[in-house]
BAKOL-854329 format. One record per residue: residue in three letters; x, y, z of N, C-alpha, C in turn. Coordinates in steps of 0.001 Angstrom, whole numbers, plus 500000, padded with zeros to 6 digits. Atoms other than C-alpha are relative to their C-alpha. Layout:
N
   residuo      n_X      n_Y      n_Z     ca_X     ca_Y     ca_Z      c_X      c_Y      c_Z
       ALA        X        Y        Z        X        Y        Z        X        Y        Z
...
REM end
This chain:
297
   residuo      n_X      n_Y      n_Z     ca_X     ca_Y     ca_Z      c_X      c_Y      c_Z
       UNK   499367   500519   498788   253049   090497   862956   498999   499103   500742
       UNK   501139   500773   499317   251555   087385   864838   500719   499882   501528
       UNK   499964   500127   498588   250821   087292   868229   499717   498708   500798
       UNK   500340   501200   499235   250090   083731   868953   501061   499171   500171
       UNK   499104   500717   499155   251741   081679   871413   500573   498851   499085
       UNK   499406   501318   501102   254007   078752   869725   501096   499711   501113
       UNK   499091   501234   499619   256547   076323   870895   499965   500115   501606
       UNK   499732   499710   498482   258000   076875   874678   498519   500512   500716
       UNK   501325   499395   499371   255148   079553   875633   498598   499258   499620
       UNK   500823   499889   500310   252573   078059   874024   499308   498452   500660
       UNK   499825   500819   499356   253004   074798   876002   499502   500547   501418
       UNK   500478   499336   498741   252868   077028   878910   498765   500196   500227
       UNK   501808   499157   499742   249622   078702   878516   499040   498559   499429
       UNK   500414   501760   499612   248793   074383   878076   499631   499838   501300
       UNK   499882   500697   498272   249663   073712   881490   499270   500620   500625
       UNK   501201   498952   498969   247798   076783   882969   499179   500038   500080
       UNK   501236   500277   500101   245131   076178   881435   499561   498889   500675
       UNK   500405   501253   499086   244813   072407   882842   500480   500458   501110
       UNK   500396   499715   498797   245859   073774   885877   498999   501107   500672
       UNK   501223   499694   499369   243129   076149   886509   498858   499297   499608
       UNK   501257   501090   500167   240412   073672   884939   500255   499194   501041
       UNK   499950   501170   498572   241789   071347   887792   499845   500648   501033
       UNK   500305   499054   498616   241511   074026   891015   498247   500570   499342
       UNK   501452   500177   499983   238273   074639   889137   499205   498892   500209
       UNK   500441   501143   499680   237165   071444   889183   500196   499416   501452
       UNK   499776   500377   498448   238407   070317   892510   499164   500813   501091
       UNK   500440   499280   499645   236787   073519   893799   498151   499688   500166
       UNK   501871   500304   500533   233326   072523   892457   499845   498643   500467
       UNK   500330   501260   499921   233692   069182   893161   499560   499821   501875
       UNK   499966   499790   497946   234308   070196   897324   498572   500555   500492
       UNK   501014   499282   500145   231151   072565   896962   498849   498827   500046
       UNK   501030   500589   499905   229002   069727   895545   499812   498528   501081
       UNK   500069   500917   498999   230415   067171   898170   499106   500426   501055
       UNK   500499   499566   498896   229094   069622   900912   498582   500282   500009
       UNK   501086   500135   500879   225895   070190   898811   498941   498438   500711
       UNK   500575   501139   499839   225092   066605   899125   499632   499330   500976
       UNK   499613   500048   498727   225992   066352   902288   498823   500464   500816
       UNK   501015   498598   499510   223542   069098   903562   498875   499176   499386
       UNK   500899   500454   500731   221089   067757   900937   499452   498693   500676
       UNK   499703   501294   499077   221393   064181   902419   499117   499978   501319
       UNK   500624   500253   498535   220684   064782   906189   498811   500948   499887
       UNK   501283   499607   499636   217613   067079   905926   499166   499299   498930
       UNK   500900   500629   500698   215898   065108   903394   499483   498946   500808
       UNK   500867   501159   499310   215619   062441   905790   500074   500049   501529
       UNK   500662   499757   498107   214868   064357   909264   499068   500975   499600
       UNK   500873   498509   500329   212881   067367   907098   498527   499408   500874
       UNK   501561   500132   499543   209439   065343   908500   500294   500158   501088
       UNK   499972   500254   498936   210791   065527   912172   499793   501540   500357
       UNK   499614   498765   499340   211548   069042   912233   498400   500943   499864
       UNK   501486   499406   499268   208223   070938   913746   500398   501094   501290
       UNK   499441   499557   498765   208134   073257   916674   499806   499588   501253
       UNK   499817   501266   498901   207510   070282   919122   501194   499574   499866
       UNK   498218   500256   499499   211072   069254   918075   500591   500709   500724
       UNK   499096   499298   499712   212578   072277   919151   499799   500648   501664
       UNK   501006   499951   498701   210190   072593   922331   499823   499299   501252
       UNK   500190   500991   498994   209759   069522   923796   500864   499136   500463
       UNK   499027   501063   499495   211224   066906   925835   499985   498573   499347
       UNK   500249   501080   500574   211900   063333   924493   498264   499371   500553
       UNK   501061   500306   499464   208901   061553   924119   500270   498429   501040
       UNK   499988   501245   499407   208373   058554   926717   499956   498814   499117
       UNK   499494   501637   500666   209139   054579   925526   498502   499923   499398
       UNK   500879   500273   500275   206597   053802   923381   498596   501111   499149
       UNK   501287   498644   500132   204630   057192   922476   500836   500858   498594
       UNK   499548   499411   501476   205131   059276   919002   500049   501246   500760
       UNK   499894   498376   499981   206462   062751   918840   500982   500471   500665
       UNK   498799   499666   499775   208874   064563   920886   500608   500565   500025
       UNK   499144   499512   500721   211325   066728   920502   501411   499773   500855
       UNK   498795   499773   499756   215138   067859   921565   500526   500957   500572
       UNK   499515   499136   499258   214969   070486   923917   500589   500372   500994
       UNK   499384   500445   499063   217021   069219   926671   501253   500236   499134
       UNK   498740   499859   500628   219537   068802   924267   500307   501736   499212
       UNK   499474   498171   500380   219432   072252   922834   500365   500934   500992
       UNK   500185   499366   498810   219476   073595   926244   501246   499701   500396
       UNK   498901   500962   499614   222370   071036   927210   501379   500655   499337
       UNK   498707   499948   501297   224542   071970   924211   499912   501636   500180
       UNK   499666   498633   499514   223831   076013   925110   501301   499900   501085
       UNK   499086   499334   498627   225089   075814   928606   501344   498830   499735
       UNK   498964   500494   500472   228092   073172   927460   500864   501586   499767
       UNK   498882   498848   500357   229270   076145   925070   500522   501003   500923
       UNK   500368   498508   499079   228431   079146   927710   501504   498992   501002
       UNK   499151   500152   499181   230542   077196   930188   501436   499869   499306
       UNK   499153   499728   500959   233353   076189   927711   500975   501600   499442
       UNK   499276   499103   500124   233689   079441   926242   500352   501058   500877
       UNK   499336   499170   498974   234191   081311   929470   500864   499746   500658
       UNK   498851   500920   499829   236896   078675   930207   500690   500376   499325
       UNK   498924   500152   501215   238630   078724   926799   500052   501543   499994
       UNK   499240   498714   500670   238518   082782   925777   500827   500795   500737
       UNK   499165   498940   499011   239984   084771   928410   501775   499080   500348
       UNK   499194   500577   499813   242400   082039   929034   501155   499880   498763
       UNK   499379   499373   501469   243208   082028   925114   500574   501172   499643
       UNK   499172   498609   500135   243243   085493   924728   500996   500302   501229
       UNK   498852   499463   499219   245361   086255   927732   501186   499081   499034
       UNK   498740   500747   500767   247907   083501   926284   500459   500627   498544
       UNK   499548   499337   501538   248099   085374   922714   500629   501039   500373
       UNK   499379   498978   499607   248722   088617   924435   501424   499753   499967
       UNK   498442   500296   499401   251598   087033   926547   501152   499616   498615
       UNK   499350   500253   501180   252966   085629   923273   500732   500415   499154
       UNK   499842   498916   500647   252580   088401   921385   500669   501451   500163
       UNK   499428   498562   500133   253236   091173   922890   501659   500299   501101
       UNK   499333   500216   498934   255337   090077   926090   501541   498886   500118
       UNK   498987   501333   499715   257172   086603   925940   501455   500178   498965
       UNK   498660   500385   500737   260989   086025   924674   499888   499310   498579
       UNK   500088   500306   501034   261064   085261   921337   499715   498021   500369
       UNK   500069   501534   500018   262201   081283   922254   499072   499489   500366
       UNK   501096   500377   498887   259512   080855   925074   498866   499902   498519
       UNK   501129   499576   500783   256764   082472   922027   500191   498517   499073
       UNK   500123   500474   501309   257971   080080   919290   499205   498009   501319
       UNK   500172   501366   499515   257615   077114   922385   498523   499588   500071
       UNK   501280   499537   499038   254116   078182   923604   498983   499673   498550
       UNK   500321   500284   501377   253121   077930   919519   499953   498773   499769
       UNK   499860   501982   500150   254403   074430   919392   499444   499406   500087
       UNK   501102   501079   498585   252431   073447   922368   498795   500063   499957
       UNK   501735   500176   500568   248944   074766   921112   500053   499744   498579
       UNK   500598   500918   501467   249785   073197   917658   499659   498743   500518
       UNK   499938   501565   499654   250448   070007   919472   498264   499897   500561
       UNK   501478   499975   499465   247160   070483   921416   498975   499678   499288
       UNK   500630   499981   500958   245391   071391   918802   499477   498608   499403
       UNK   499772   500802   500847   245952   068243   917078   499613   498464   500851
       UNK   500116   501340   499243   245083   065942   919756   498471   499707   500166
       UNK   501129   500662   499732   242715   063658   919750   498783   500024   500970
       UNK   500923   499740   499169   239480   064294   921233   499539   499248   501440
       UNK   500399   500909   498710   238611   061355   923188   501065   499693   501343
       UNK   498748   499718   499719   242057   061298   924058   499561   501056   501545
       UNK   500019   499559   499197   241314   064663   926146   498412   499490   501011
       UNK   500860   501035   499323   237664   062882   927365   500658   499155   500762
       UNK   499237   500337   499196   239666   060501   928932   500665   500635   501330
       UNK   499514   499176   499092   241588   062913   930857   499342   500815   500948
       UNK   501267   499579   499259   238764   064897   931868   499102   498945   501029
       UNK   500489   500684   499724   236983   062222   932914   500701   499228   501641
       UNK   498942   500414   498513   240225   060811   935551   499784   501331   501094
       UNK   499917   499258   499118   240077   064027   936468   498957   500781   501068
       UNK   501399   499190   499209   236913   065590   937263   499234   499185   500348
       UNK   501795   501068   499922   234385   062214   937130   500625   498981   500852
       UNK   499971   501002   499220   236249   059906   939072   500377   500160   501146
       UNK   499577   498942   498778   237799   062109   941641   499380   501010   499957
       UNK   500754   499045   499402   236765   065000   943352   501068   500885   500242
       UNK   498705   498951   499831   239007   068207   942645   499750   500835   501040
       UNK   500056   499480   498742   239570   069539   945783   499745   501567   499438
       UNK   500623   498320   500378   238307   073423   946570   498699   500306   498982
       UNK   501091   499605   501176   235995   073255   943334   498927   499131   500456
       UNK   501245   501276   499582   233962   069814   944727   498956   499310   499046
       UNK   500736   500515   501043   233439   069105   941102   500483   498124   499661
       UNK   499415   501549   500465   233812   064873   940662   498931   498793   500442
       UNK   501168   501193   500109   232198   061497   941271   498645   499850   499049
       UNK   501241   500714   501025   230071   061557   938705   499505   501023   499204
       UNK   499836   499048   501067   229398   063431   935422   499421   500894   499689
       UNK   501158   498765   499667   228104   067057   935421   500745   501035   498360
       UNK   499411   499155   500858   228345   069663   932867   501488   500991   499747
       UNK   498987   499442   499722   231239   071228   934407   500804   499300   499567
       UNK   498703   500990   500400   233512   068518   933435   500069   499942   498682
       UNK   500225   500545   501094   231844   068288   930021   500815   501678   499250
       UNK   499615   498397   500356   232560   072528   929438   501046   499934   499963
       UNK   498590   500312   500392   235910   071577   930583   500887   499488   498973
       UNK   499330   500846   501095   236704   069069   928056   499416   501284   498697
       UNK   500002   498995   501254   235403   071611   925530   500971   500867   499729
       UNK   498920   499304   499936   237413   074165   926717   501551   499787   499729
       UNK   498610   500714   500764   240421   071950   925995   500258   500439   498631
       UNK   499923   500046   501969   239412   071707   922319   500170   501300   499602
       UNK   500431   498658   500761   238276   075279   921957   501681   501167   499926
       UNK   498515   499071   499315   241872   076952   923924   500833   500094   498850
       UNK   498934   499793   501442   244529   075975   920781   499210   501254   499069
       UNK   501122   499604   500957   241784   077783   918647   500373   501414   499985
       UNK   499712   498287   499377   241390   081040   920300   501252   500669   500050
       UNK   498761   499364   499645   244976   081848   921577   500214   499884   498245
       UNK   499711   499649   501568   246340   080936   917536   499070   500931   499070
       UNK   500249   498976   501155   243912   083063   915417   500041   500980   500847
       UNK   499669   498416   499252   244200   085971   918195   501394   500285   500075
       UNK   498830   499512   500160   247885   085692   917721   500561   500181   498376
       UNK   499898   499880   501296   247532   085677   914178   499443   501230   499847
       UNK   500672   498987   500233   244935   088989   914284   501348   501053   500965
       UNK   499344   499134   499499   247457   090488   916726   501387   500565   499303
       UNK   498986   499782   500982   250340   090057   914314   499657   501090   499036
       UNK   500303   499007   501142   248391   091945   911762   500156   501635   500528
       UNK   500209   498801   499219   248195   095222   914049   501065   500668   499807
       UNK   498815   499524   500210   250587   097816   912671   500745   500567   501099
       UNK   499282   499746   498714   253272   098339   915005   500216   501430   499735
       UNK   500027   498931   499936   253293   102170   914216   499038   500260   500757
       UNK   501121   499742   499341   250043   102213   916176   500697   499401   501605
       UNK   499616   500225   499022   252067   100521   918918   501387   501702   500871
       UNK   498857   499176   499776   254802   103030   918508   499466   501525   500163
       UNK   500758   498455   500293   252535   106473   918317   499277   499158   501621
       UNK   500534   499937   497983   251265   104880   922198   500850   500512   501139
       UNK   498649   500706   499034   254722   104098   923612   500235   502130   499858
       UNK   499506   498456   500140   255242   108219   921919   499480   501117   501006
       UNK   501208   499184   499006   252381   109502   924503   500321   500080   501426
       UNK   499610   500292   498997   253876   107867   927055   499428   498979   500743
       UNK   500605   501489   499426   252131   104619   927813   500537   499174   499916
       UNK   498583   500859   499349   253590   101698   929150   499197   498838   498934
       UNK   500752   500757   501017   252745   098541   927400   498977   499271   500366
       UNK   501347   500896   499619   250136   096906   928973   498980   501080   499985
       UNK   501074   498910   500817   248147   100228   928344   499685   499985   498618
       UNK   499890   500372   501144   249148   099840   924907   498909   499046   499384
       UNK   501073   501362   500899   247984   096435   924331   498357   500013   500498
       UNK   502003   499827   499583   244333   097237   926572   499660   500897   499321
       UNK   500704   499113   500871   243814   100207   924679   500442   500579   498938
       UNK   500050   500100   501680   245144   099926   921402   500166   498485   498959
       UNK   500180   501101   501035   245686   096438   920217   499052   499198   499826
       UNK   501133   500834   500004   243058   094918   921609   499017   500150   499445
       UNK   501367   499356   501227   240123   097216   920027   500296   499839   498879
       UNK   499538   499932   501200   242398   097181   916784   499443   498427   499631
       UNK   500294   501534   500689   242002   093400   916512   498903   499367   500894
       UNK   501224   500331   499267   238325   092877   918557   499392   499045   498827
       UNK   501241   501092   500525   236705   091519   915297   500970   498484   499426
       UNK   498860   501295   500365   239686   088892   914704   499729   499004   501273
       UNK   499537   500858   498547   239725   087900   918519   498571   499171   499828
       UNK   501425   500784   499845   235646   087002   918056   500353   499313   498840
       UNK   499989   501042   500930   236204   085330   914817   500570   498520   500319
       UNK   500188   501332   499686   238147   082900   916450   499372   498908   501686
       UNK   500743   500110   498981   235854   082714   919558   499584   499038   499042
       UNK   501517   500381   500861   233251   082043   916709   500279   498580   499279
       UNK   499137   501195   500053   235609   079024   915171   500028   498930   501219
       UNK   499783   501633   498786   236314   077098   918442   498420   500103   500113
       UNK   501630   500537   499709   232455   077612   919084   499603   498534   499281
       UNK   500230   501153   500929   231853   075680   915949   500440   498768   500289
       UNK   499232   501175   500007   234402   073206   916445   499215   498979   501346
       UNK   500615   501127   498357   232976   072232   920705   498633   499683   499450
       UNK   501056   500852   500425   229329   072098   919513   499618   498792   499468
       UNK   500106   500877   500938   229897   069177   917348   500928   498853   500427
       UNK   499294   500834   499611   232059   067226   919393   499328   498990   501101
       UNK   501156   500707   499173   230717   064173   921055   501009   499194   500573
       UNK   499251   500280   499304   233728   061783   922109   500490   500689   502052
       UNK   499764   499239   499032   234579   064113   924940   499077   499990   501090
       UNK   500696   500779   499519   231131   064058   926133   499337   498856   500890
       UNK   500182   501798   499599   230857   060028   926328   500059   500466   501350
       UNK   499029   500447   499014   233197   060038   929020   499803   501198   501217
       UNK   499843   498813   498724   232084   063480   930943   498333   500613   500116
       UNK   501604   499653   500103   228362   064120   930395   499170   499670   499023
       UNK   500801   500832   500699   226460   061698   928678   498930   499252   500818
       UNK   500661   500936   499687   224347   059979   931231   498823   501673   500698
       UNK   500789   499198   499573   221287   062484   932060   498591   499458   499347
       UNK   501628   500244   499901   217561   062629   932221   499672   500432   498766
       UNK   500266   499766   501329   215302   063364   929723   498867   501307   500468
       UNK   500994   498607   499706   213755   066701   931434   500969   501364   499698
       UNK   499028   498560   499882   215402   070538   931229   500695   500291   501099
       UNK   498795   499634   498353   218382   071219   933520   500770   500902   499495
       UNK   498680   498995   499739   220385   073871   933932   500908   500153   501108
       UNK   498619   500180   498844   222332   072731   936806   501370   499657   499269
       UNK   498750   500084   500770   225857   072648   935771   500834   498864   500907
       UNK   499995   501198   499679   226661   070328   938494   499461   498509   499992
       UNK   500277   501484   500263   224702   067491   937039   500004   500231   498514
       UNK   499888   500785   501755   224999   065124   933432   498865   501716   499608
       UNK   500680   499491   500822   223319   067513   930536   500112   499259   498846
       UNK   500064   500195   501283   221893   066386   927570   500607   500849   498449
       UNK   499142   498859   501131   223733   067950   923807   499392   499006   498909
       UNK   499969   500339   501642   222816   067503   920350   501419   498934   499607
       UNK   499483   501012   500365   225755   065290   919643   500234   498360   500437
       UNK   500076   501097   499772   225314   062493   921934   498697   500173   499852
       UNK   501359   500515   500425   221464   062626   921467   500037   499354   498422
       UNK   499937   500125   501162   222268   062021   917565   500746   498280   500120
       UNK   499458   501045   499670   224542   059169   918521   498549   498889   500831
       UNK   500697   501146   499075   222040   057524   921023   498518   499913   498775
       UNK   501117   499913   500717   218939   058134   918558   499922   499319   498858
       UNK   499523   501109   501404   220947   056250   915650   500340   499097   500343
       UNK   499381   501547   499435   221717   053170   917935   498485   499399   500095
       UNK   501198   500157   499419   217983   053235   918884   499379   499275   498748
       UNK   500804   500972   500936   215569   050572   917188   498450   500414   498993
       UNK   501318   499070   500782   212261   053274   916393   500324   500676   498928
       UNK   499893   498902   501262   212342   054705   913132   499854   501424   500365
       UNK   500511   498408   500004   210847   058291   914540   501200   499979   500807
       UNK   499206   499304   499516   213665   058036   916535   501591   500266   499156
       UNK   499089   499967   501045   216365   057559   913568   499932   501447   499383
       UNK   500163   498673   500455   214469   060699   911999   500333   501040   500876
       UNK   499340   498785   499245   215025   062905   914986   501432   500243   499494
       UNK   498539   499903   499948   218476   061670   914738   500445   500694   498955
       UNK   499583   499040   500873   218952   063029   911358   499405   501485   499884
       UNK   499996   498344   499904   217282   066609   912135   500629   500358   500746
       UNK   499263   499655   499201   219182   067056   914860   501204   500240   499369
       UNK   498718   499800   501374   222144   066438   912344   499855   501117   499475
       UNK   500129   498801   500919   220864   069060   910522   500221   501369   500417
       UNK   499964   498415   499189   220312   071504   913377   501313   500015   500274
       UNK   498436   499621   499572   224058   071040   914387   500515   500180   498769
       UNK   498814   499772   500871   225453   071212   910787   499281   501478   499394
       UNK   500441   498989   500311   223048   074057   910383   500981   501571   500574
       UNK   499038   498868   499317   224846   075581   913395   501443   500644   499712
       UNK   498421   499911   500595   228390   075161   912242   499756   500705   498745
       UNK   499626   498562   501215   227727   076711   908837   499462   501082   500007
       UNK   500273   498674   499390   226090   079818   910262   501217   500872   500804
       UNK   498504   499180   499253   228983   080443   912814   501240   499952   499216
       UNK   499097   499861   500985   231167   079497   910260   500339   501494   499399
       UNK   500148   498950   500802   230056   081852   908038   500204   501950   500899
       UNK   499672   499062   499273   230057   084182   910572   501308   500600   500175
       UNK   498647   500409   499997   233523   083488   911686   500573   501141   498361
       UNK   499419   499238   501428   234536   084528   907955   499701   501888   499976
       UNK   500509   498635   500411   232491   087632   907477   501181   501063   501185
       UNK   499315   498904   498535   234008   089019   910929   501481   500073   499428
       UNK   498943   500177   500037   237174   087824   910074   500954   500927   498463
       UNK   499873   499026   501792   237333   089916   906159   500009   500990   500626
       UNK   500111   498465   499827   236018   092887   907866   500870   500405   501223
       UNK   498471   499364   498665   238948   092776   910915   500581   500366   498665
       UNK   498771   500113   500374   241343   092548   908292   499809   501087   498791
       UNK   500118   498802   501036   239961   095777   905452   500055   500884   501351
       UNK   500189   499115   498931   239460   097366   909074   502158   500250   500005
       UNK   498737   500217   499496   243351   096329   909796   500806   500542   498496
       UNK   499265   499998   500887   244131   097111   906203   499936   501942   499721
       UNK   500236   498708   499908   242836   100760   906309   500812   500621   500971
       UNK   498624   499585   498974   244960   101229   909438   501302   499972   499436
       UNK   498905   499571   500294   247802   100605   907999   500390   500866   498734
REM end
């Protein structure tokens, strides 16, 4: 008796084969794009990077050395302000979504942070910019002229779609028998969701904290138009311009000094360093919500 494939089937187990050699290949091919990529920008900032880069302030017109610590400093308190804008505001909105809103309202509220989502960065720069840098928002007395607060804001734009969708995606996962063994105790639902859905899905809600992080760090459009014009010393005032790793990279690659081209590409490096760390992060958290979420149920 033979067991080998012939006519119809044997065509089949053809096609399958070229189609996993092609998702292999495509797979490998994405890998060594990002490879190269990576490979690429620290090969030609690896001589910049020292711990005077990461230390010091630009050097003055004319003088070697230097570093980018305004901007590392800049691009902290950006996020810090940002994400205390975007998460609470996110996560409350997933809750409401999730656990609260009318089905129609939920599917609208979805719509409206895909649409968000999807919008153009400079786009919300712009907006930010009418709003906070050229006027003066009453009560807050944040405007006339471009401070970090405006710049956190525009982050917080980007970061908000982010947060609220994968926390309404981790909240979905949460078996509703765990909702229903609360409601059995006698808790109302907003007990419920503070002290059982929310701990249930804590390492989902940071994963996509840890996502929009990634995403504002690396955004520079937004920026331009809301905190781009600052000194070249350490500030942590939030009412004035701050320096960030993505417009220093921009202004450092317009610039005519070679040492300052090389910053520009370590700096590259340190931000794409950052993104695939929190990335990676992001993931790990995001596997172990979901064997956590899978053991629950």
């Amino acid at each position: 008796m033979e067991l080998r494939a012939t006519g119809r089937a044997r065509r089949r187990l053809l096609v399958n084969r070229v189609a996993e050699a092609s998702a292999f290949l495509a797979a490998g091919v994405t890998i060594l794009v990002l490879a190269i990529l990576v490979w690429s920008v620290f090969s030609r900032g690896v001589h910049a990077l020292n711990w005077d880069f990461f230390t010091k302030s630009p050097a003055i017109f004319g003088a070697s050395g230097g570093g980018i610590a305004p901007s590392l400093v800049g691009t902290a308190l950006l996020v810090a302000i940002a994400t205390g804008m975007a998460l609470p505001v996110g996560v409350l909105t997933a809750i409401y979504v999730s656990e609260f809103a009318p089905a129609r309202l939920a599917n609208q509220v979805r719509l409206w942070l895909d649409v968000l989502n999807g919008f153009p960065s400079i786009v919300i720069g712009i907006f930010v910019f009418e709003l906070l840098v050229t006027s003066r928002l009453p009560l807050v007395g944040v405007g006339h002229h471009q401070s970090a607060w405006a710049g956190g804001f525009a982050l917080s734009i980007i970061m908000l779609p982010l947060v609220s969708r994968t926390t309404m995606e981790v909240l979905a996962l949460v078996p509703n028998h765990l909702r229903e063994a609360s409601y059995a105790l006698g808790s109302s639902k907003w007990r419920t969701v503070v002290g059982v859905v929310l701990p249930t899905a804590a390492g989902g809600i940071v994963t996509g904290a840890t996502l929009a992080i990634a995403r504002a760090a690396g955004e520079t459009a937004p920026l331009l138009f809301t905190c781009s014009i600052a000194g070249t010393s350490l500030n942590w005032d939030p009412s004035r311009a701050v320096n960030s790793i993505p417009v220093t990279i921009l202004t450092y690659s317009e610039a005519a000094d070679p040492a300052l081209h090389e910053q520009a590409w370590a700096a590259a490096f340190v931000l794409i360093a950052f993104v695939l760390v929190t990335s990676l992060t992001a993931r790990f958290l995001l596997d172990r919500s979901r064997r956590k979420l899978g053991q629950v149920q």
